[in-house]
HTML snippet that shows the backbone in 3Dmol.js (N, CA, C, O; Angstrom):
<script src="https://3Dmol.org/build/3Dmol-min.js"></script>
<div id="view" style="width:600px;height:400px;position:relative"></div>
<script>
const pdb = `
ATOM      1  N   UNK A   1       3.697 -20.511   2.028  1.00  0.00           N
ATOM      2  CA  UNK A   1       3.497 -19.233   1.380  1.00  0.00           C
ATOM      3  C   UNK A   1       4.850 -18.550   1.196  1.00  0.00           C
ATOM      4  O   UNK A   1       5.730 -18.626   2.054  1.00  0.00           O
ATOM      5  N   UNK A   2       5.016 -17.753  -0.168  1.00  0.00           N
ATOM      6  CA  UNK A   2       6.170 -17.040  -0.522  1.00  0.00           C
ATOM      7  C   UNK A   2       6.365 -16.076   0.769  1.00  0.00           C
ATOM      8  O   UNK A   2       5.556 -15.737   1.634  1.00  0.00           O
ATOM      9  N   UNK A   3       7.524 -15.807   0.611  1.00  0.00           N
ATOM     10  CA  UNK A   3       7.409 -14.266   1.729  1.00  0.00           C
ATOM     11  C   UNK A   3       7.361 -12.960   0.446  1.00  0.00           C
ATOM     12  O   UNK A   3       8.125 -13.063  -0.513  1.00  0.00           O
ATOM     13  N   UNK A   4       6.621 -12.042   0.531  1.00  0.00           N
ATOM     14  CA  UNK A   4       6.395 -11.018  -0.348  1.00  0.00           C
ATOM     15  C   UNK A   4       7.913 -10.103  -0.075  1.00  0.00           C
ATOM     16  O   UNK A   4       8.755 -10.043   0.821  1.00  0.00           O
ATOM     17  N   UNK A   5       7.644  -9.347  -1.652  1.00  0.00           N
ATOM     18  CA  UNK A   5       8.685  -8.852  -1.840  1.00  0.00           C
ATOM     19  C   UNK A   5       8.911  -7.308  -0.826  1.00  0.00           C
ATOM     20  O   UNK A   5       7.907  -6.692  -0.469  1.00  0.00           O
ATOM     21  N   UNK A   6       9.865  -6.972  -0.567  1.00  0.00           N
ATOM     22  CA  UNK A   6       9.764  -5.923   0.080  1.00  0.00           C
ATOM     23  C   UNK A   6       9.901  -4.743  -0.592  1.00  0.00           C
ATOM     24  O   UNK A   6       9.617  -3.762   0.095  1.00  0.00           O
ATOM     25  N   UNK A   7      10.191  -4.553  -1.541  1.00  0.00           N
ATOM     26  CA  UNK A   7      10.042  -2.794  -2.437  1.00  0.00           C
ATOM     27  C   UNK A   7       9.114  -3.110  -3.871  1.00  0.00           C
ATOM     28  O   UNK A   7       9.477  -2.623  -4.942  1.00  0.00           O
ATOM     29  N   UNK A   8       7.937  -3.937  -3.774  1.00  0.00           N
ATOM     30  CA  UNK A   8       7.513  -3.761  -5.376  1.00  0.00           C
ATOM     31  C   UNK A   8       6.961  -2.429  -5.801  1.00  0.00           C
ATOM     32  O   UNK A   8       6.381  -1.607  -5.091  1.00  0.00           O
ATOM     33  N   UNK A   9       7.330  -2.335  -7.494  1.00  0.00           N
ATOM     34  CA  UNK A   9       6.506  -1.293  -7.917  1.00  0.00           C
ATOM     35  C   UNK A   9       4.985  -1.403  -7.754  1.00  0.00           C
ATOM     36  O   UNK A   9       4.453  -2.504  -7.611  1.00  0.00           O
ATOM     37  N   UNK A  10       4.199  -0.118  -7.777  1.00  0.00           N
ATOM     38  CA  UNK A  10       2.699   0.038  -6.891  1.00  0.00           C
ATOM     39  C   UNK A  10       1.664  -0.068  -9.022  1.00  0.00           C
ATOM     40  O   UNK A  10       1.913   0.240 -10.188  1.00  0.00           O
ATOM     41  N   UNK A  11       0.647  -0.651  -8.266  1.00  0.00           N
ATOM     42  CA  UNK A  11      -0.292   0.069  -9.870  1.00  0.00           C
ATOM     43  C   UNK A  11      -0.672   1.510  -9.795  1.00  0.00           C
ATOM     44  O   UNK A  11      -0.136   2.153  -8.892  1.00  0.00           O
ATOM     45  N   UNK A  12      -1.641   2.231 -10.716  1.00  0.00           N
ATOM     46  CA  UNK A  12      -1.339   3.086 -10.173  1.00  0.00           C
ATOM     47  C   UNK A  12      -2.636   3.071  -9.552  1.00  0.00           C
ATOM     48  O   UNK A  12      -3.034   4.195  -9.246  1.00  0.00           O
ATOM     49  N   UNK A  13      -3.456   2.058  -9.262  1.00  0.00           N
ATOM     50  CA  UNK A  13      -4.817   2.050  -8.059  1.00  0.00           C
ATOM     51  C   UNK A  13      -4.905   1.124  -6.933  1.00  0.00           C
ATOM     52  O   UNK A  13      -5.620   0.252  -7.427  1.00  0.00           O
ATOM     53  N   UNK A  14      -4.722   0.856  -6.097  1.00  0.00           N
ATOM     54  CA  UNK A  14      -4.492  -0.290  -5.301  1.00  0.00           C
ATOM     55  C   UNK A  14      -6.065  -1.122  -5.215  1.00  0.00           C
ATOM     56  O   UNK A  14      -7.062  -0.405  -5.124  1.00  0.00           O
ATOM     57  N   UNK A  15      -6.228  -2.563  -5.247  1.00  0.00           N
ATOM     58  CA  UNK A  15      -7.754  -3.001  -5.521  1.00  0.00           C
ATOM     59  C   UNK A  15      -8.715  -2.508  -4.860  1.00  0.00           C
ATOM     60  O   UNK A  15      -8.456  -1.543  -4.141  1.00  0.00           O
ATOM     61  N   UNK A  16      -9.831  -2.928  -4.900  1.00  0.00           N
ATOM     62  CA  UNK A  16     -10.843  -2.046  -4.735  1.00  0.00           C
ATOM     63  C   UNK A  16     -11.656  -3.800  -4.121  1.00  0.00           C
ATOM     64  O   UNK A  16     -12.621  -3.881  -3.360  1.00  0.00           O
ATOM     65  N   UNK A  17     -10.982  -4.844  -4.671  1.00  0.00           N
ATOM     66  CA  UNK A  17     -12.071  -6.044  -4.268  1.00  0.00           C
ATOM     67  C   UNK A  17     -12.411  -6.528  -2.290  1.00  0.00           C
ATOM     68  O   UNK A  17     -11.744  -6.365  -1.269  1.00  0.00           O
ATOM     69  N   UNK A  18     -13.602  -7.071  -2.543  1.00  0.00           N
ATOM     70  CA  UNK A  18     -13.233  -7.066  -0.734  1.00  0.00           C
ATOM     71  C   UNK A  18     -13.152  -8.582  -0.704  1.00  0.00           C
ATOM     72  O   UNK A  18     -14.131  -9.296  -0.483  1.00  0.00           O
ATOM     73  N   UNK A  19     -12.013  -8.998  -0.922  1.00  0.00           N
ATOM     74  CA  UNK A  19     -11.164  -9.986  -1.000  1.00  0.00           C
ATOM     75  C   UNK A  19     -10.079  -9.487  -1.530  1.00  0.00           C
ATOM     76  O   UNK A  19      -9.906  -8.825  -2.553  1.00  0.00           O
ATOM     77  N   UNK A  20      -8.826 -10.172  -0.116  1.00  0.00           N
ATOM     78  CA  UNK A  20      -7.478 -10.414  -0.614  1.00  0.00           C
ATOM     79  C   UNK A  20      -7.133 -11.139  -2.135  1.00  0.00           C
ATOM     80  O   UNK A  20      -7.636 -12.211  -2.473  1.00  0.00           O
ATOM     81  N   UNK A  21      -6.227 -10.388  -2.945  1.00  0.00           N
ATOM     82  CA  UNK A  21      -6.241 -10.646  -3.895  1.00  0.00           C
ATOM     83  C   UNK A  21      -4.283 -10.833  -4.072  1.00  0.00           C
ATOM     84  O   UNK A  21      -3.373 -10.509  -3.309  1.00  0.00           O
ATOM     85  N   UNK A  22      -4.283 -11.340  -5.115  1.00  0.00           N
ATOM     86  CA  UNK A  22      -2.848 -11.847  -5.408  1.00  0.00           C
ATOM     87  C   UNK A  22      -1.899 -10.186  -4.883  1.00  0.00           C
ATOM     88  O   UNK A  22      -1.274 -10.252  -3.825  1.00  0.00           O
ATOM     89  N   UNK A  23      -1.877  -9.020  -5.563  1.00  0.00           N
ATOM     90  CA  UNK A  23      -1.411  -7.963  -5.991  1.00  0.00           C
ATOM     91  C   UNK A  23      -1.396  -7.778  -4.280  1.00  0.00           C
ATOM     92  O   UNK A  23      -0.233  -7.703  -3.882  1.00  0.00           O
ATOM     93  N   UNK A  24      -2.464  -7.681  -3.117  1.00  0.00           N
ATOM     94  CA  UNK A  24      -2.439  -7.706  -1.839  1.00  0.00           C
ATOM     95  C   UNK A  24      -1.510  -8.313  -1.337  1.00  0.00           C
ATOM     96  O   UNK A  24      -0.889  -7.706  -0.464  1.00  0.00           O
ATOM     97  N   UNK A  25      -1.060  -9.748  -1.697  1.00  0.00           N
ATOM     98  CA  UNK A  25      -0.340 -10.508  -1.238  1.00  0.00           C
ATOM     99  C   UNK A  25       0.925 -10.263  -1.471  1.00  0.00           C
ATOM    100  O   UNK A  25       1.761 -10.460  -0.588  1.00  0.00           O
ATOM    101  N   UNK A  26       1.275  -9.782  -2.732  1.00  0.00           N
ATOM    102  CA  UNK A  26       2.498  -9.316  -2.958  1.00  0.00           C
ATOM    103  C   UNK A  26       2.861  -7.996  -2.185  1.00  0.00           C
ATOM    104  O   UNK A  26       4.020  -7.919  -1.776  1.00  0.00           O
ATOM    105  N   UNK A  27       2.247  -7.242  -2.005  1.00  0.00           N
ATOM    106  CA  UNK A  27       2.185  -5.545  -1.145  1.00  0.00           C
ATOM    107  C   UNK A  27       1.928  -5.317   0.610  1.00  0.00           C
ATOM    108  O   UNK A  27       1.795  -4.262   1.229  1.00  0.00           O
ATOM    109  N   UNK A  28       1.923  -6.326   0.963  1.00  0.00           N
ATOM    110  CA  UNK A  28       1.947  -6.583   2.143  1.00  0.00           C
ATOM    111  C   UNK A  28       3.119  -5.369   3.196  1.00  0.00           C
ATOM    112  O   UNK A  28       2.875  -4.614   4.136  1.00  0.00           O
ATOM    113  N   UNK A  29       4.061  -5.617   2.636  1.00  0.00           N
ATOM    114  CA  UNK A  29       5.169  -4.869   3.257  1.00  0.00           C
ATOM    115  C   UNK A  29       5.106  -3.087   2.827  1.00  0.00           C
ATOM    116  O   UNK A  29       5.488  -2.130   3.500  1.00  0.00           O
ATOM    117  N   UNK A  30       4.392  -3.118   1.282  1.00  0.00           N
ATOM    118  CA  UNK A  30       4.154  -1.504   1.177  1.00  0.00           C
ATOM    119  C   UNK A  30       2.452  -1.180   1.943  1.00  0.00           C
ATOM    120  O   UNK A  30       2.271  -0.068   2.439  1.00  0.00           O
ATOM    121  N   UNK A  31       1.749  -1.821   1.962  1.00  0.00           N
ATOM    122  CA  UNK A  31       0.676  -1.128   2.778  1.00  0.00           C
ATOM    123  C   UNK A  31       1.389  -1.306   4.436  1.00  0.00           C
ATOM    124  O   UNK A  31       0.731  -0.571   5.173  1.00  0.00           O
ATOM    125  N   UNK A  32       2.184  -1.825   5.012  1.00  0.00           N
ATOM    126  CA  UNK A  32       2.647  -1.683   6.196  1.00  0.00           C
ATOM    127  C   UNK A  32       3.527  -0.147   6.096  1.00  0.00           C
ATOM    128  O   UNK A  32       3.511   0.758   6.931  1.00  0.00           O
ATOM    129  N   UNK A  33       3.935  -0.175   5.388  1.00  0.00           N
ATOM    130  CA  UNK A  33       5.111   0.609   5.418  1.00  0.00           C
ATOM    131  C   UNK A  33       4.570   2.225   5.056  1.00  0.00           C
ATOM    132  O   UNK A  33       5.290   3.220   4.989  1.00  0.00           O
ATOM    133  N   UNK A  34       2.781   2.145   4.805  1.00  0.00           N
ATOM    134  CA  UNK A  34       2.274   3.122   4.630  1.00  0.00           C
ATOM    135  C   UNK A  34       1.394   3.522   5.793  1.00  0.00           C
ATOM    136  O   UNK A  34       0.776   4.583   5.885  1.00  0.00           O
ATOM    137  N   UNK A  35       1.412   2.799   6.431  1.00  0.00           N
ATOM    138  CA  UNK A  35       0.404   2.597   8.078  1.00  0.00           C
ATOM    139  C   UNK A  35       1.480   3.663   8.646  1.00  0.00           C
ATOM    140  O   UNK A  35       1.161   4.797   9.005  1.00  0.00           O
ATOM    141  N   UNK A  36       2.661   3.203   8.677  1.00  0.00           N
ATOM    142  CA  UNK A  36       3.905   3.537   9.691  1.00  0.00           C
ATOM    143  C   UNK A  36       3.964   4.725   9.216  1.00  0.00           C
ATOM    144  O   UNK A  36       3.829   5.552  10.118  1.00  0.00           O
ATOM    145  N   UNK A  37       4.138   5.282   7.973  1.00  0.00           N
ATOM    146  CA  UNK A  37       4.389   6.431   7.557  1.00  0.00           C
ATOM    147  C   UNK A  37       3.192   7.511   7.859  1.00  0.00           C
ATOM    148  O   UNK A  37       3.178   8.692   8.205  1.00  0.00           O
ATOM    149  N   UNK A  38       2.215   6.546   7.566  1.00  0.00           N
ATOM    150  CA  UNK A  38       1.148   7.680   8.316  1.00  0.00           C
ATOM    151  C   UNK A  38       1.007   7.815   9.722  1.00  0.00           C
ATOM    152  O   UNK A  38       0.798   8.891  10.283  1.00  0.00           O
ATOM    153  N   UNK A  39       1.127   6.674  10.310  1.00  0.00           N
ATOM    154  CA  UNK A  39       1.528   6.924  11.905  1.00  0.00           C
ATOM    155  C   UNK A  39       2.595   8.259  12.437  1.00  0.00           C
ATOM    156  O   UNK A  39       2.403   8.951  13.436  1.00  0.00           O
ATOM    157  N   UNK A  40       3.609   8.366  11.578  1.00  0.00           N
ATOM    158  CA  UNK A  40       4.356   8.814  12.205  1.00  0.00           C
ATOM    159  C   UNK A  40       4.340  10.540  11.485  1.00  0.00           C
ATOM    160  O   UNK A  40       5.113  11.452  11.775  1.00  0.00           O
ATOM    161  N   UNK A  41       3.538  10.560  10.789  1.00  0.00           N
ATOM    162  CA  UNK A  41       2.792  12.263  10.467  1.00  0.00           C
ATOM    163  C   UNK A  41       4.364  12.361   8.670  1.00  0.00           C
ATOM    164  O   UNK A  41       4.929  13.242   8.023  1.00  0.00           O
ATOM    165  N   UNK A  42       4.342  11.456   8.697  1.00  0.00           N
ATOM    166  CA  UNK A  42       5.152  11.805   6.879  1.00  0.00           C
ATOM    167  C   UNK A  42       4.168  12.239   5.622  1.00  0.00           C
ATOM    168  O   UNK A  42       3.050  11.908   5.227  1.00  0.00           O
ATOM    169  N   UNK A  43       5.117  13.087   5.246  1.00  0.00           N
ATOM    170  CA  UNK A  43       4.825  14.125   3.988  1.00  0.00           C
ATOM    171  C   UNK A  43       4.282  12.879   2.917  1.00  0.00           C
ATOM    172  O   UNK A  43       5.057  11.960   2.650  1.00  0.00           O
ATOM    173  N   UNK A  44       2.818  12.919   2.293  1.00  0.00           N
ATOM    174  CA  UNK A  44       2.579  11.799   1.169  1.00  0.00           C
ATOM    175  C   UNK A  44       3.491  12.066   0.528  1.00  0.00           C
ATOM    176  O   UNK A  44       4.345  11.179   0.529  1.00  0.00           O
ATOM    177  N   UNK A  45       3.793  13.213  -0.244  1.00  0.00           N
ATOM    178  CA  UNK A  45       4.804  13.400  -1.231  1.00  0.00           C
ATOM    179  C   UNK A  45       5.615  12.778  -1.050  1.00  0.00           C
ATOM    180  O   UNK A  45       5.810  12.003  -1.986  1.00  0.00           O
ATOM    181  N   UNK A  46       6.746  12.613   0.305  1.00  0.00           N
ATOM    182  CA  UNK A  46       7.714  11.911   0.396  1.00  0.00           C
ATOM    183  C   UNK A  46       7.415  10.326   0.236  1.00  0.00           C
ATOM    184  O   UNK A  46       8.135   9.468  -0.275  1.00  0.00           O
ATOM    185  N   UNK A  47       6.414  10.227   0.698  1.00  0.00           N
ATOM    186  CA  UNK A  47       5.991   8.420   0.903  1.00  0.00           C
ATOM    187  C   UNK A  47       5.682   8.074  -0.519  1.00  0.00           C
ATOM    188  O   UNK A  47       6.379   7.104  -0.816  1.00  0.00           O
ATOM    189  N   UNK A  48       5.070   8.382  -1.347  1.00  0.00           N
ATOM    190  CA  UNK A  48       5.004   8.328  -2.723  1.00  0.00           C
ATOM    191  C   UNK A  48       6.059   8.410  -3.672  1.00  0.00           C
ATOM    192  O   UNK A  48       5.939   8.118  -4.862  1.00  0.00           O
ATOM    193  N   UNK A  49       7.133   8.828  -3.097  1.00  0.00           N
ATOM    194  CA  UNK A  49       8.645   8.871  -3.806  1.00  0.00           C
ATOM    195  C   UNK A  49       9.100   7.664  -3.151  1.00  0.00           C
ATOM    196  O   UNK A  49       9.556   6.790  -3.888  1.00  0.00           O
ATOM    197  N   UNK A  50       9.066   7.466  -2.006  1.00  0.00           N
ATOM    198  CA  UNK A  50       9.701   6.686  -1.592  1.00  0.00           C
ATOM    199  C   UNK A  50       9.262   4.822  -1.422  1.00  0.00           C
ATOM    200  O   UNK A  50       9.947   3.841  -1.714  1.00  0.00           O
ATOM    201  N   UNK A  51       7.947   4.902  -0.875  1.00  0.00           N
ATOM    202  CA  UNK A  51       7.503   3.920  -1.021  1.00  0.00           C
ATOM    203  C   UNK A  51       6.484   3.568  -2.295  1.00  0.00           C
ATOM    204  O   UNK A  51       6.073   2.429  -2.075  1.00  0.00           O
ATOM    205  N   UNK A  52       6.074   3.924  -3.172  1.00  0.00           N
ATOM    206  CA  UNK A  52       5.685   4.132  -4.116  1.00  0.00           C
ATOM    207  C   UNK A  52       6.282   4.132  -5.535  1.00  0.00           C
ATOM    208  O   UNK A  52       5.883   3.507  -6.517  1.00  0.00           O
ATOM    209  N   UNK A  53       7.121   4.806  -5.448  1.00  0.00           N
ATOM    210  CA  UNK A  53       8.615   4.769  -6.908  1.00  0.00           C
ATOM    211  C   UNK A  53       7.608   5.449  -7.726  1.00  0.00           C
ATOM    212  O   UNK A  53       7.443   5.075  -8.888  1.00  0.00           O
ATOM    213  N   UNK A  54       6.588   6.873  -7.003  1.00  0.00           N
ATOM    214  CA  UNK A  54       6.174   8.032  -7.829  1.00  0.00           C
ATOM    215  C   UNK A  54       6.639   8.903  -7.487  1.00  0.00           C
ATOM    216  O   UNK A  54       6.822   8.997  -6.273  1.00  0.00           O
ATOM    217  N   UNK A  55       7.179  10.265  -8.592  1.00  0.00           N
ATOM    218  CA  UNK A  55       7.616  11.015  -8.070  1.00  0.00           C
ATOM    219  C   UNK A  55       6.431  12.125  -8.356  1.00  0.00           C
ATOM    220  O   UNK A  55       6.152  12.340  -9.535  1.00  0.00           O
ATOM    221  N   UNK A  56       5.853  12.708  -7.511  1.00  0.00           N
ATOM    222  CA  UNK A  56       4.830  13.628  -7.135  1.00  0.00           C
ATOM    223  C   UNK A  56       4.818  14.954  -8.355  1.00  0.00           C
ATOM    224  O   UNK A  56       3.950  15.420  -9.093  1.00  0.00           O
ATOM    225  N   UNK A  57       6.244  15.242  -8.107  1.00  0.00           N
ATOM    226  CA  UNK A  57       6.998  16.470  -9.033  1.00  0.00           C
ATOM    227  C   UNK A  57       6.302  15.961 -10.606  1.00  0.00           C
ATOM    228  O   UNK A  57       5.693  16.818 -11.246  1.00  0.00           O
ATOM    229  N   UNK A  58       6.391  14.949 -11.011  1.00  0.00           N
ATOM    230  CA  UNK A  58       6.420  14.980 -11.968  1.00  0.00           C
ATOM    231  C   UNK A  58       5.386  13.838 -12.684  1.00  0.00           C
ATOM    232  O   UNK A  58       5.365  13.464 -13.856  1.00  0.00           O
ATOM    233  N   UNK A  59       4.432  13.374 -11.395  1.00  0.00           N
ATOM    234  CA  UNK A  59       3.059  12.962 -11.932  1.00  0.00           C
ATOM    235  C   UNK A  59       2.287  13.104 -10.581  1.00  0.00           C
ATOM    236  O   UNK A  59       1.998  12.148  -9.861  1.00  0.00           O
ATOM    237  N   UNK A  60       1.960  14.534 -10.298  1.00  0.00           N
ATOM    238  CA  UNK A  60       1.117  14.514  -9.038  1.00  0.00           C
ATOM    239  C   UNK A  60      -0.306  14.255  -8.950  1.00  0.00           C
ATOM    240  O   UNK A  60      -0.844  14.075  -7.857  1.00  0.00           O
ATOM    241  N   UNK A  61      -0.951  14.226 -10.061  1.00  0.00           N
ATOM    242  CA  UNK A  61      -2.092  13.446 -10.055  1.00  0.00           C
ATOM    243  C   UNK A  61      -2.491  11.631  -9.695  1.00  0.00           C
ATOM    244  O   UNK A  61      -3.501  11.092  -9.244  1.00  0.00           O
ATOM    245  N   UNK A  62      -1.258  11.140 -10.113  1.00  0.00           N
ATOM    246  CA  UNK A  62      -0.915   9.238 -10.338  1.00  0.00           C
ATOM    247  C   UNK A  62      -0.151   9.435  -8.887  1.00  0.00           C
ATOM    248  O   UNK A  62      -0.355   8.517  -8.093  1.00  0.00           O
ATOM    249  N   UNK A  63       0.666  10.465  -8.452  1.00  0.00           N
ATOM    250  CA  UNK A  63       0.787   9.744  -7.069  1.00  0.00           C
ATOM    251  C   UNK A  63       0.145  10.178  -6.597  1.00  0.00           C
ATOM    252  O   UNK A  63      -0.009   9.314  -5.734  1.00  0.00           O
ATOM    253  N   UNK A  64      -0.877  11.324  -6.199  1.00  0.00           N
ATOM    254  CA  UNK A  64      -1.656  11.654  -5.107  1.00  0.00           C
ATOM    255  C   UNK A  64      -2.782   9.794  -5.123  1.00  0.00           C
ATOM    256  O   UNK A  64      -3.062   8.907  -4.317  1.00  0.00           O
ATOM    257  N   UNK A  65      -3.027  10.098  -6.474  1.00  0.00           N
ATOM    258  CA  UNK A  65      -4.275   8.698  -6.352  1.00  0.00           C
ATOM    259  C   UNK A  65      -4.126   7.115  -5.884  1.00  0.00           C
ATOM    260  O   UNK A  65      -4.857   6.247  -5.408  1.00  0.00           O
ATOM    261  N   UNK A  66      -2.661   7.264  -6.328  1.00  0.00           N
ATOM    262  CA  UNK A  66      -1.898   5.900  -6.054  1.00  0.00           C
ATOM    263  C   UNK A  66      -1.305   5.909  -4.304  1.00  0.00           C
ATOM    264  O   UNK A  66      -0.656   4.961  -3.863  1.00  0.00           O
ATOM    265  N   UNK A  67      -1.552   6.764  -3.712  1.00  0.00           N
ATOM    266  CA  UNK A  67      -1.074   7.265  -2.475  1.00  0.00           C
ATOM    267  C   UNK A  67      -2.300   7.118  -1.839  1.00  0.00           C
ATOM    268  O   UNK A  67      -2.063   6.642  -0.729  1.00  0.00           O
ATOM    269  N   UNK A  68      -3.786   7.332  -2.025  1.00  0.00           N
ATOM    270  CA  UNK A  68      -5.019   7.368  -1.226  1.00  0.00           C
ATOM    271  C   UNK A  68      -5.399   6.411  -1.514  1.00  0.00           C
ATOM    272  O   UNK A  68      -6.227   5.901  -0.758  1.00  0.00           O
ATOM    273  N   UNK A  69      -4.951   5.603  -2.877  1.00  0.00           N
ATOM    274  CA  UNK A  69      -5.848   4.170  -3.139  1.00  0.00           C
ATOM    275  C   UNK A  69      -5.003   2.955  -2.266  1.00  0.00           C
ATOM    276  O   UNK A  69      -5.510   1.974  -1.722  1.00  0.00           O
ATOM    277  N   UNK A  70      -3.422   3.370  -2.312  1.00  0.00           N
ATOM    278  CA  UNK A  70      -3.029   2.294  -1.457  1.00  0.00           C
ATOM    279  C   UNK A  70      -3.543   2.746   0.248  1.00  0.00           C
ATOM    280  O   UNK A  70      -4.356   2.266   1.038  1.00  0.00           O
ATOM    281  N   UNK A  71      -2.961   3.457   0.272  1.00  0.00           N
ATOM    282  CA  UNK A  71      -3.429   3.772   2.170  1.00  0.00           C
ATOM    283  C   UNK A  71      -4.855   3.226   2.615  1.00  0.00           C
ATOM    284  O   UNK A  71      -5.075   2.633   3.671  1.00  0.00           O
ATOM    285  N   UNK A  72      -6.008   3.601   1.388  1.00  0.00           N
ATOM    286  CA  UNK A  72      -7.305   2.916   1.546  1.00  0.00           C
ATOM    287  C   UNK A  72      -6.862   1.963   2.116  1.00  0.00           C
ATOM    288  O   UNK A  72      -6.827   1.864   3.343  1.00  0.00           O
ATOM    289  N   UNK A  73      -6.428   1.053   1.261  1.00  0.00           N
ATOM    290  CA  UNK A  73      -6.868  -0.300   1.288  1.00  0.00           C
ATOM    291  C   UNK A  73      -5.794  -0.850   2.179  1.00  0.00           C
ATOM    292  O   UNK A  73      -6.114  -1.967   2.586  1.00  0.00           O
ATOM    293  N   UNK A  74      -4.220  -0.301   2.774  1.00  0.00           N
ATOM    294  CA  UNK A  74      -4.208  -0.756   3.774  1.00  0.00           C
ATOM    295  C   UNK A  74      -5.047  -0.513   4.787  1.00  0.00           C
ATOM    296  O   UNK A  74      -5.169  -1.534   5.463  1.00  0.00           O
ATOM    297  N   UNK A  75      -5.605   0.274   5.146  1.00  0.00           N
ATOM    298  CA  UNK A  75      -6.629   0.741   6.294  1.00  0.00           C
ATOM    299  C   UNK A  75      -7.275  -0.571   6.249  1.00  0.00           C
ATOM    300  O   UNK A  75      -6.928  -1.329   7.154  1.00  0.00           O
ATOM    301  N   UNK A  76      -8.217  -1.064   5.330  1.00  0.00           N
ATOM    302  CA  UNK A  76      -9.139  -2.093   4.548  1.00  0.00           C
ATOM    303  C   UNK A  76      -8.673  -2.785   5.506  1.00  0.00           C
ATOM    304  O   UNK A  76      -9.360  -2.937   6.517  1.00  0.00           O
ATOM    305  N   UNK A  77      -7.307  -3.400   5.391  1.00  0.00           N
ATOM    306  CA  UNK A  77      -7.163  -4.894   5.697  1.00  0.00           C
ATOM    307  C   UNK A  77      -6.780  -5.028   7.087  1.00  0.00           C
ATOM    308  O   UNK A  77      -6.754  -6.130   7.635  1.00  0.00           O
ATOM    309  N   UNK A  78      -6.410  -3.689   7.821  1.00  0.00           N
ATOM    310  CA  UNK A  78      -6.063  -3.912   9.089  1.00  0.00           C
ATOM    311  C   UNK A  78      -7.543  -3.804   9.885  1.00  0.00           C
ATOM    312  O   UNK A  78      -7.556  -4.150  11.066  1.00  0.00           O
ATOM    313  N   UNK A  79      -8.759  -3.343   9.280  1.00  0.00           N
ATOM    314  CA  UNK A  79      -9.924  -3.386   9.785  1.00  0.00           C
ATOM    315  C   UNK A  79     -10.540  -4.436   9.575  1.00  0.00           C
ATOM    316  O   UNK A  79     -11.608  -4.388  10.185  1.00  0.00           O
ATOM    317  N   UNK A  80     -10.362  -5.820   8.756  1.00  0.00           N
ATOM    318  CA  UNK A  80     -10.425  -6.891   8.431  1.00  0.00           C
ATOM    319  C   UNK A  80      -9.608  -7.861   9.314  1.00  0.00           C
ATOM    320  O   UNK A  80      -9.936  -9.034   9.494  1.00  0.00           O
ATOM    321  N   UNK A  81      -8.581  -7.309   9.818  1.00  0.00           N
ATOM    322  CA  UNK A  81      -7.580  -8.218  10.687  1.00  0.00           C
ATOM    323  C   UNK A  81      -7.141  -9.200   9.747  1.00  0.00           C
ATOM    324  O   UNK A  81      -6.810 -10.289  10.216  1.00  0.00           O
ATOM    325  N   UNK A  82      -7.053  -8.979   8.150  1.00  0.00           N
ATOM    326  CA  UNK A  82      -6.255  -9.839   7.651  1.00  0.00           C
ATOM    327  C   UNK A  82      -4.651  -8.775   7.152  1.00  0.00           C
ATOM    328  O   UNK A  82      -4.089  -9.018   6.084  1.00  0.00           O
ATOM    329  N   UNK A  83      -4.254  -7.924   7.879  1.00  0.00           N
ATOM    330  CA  UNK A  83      -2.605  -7.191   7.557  1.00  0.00           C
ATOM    331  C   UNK A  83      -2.072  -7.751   8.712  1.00  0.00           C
ATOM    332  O   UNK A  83      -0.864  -7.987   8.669  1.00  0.00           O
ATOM    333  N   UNK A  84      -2.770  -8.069   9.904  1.00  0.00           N
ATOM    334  CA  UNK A  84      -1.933  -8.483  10.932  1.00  0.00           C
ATOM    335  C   UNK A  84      -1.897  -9.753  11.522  1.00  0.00           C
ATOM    336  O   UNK A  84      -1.240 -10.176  12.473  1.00  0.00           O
ATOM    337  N   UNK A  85      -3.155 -10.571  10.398  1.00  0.00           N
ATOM    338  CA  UNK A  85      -3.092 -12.468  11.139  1.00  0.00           C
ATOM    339  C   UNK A  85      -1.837 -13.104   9.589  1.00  0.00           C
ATOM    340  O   UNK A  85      -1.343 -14.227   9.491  1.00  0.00           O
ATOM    341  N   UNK A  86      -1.662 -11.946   8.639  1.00  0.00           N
ATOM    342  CA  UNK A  86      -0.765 -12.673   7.258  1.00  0.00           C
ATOM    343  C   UNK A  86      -2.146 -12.742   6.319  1.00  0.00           C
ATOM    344  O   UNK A  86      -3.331 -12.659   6.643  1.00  0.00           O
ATOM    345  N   UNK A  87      -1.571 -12.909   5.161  1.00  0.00           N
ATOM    346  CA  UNK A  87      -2.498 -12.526   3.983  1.00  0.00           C
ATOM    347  C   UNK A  87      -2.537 -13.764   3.920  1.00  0.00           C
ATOM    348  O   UNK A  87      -2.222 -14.119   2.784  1.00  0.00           O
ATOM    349  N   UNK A  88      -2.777 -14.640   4.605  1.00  0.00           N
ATOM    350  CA  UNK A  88      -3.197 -15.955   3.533  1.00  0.00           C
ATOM    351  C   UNK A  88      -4.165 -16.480   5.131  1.00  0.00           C
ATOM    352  O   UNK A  88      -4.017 -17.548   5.724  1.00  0.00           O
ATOM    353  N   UNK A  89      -5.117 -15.351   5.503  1.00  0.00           N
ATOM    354  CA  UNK A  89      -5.937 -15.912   6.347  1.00  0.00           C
ATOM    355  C   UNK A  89      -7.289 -15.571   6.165  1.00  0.00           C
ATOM    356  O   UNK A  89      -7.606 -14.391   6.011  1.00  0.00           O
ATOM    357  N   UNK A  90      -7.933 -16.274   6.167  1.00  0.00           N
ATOM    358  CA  UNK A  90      -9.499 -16.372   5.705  1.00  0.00           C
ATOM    359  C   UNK A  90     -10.233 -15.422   6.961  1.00  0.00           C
ATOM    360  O   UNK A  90     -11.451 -15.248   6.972  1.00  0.00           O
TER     361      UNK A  90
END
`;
const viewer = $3Dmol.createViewer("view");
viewer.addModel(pdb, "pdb");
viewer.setStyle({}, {cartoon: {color: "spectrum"}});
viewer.zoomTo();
viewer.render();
</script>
């Protein structure tokens, strides 16, 4: 398996399927990196600029949504135990 990229650009909905899907596999490192950010009490706004490549200021509708649809669905997969066995586990 590739190792996923570590800064890709986000869609602006994160999937909705309940199956790991390609776009999952590639985002691996931004739904982690959105766990942590919510762990650690960060501003969405900032996490959406930052991990996201939305800037809030100036599409706060596409990042608020793109900000709750990814966090969903990391939540999704760490309640699945497939964010922490690697995305390529059944």
């Amino acid at each position: 398996m590739m190792e996923p990229p570590l800064d890709p650009d986000v869609a602006d909905a994160a999937p909705a399927d309940q199956t790991l899907t390609a776009y999952d596999e590639r985002h691996v490192v931004t739904y982690m990196r959105l766990l942590q950010a919510e762990s650690e009490g960060a501003d969405w706004m900032e996490v959406a600029r930052v991990v996201l490549h939305i800037d809030p200021a100036q599409e706060p509708d596409r990042a608020r949504n793109a900000y709750q649809s990814h966090l969903a669905r990391a939540k999704w997969m760490t309640e699945q135990g497939r964010l922490l066995r690697g995305t390529g586990s059944k």
